[in-house]
Structure formats: structure tokens, C-alpha cells
C-alpha positions, 0 to 999 in steps of 0.5 A: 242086382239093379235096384227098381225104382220101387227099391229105390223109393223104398231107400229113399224113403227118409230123405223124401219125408225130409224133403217134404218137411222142408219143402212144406216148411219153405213154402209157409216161410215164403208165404209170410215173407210176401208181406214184407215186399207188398208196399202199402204206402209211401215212407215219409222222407227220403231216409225211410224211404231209402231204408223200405227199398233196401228191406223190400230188396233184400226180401225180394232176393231172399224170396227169389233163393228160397223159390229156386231151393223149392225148385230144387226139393220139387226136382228131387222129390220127383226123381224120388217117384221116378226111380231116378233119384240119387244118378247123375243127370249127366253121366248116370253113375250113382251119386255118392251117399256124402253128396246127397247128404250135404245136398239132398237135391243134387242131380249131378255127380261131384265130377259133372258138377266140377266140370259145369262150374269150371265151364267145360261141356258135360253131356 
């Protein structure tokens, strides 16, 4: 017996409340880290100067990580509502149960997402 997307929610449920704690979590986290690239003024010589722009850099890469993670929470949580979480968005089998626990994002089968980062074409 397939499993409706009404049944699919309804297994889901924890991960999605696990989702969206950490979904709420990241996007105040992200909020508080946007101070730490706003530049209010200029550092005094050059070696504070040298100092903010590699803070300010790796603030900006940690705020650009955190956004594609919430992308991918957002994705997932979607795939929740829709019925489609948990089924490759490449071949369609199911997700193994282990895979969705280490990375509860995932859209691709361990399969598909060997075959995407050793270049082969997955349809």
C-alpha cells in the first residue's frame, strides 16, 4: 500500500518539527551575524584594518553557508507539505531512513548523489 502524502506527513512529523526549530534557530542566528559585516567606520592603521576585512570575510562566508543550509530546510520542509519528501528527486526510490537522518535535507538517493559528484549525468 503507497503511502499518501497525508500518510507521509503524518511520519514525518518529527522531522518536520526538527526542521523548523532549526530553520527558526538559523535564521536568528544569521540575523545577529549581520552586524558583524555592516561596517560602521573605518579601523585606524593598516593592521586593523587587515584584521575587519578577514573577520568581515569570514562572517560573509559563514552567512552565505548558513543561507544555502536554510534553502535547504525550506526545500525540505516543502517536500514535507507536498508528499514528497523522503523520494529521490532523481530516480524516485525512497530515501533510505540513515540518509535522511544524517541529512535531513537530502533530495537525492546516496546512489544519485554519488553519481552528481563523480560528474556522471543523473536524470
Amino acid at each position: 500500500m503507497a503511502a499518501t502524502p497525508k500518510n507521509r506527513n503524518r511520519k514525518y512529523e518529527a522531522v518536520e518539527k526538527m526542521l523548523t526549530e532549526q530553520r527558526d534557530e538559523l535564521s536568528a542566528r544569521m540575523n545577529g551575524r549581520m552586524g558583524e559585516v555592516y561596517i560602521d567606520r573605518e579601523p585606524d592603521d593598516e593592521a586593523a584594518l587587515a584584521t575587519d576585512s578577514v573577520t568581515k570575510d569570514m562572517a560573509a562566508a559563514t552567512l552565505e553557508r548558513e543561507r544555502r543550509t536554510l534553502q535547504e530546510i525550506e526545500g525540505a520542509l516543502k517536500r514535507i507539505k507536498t508528499g514528497e519528501y523522503g523520494v529521490c528527486g532523481s530516480c524516485g526510490e525512497p530515501i533510505p531512513e540513515a540518509r535522511l537522518k544524517a541529512l535531513p535535507w537530502a533530495r537525492v538517493c546516496v546512489g544519485c548523489a554519488e553519481k552528481r559528484s563523480s560528474g556522471l549525468a543523473v536524470d
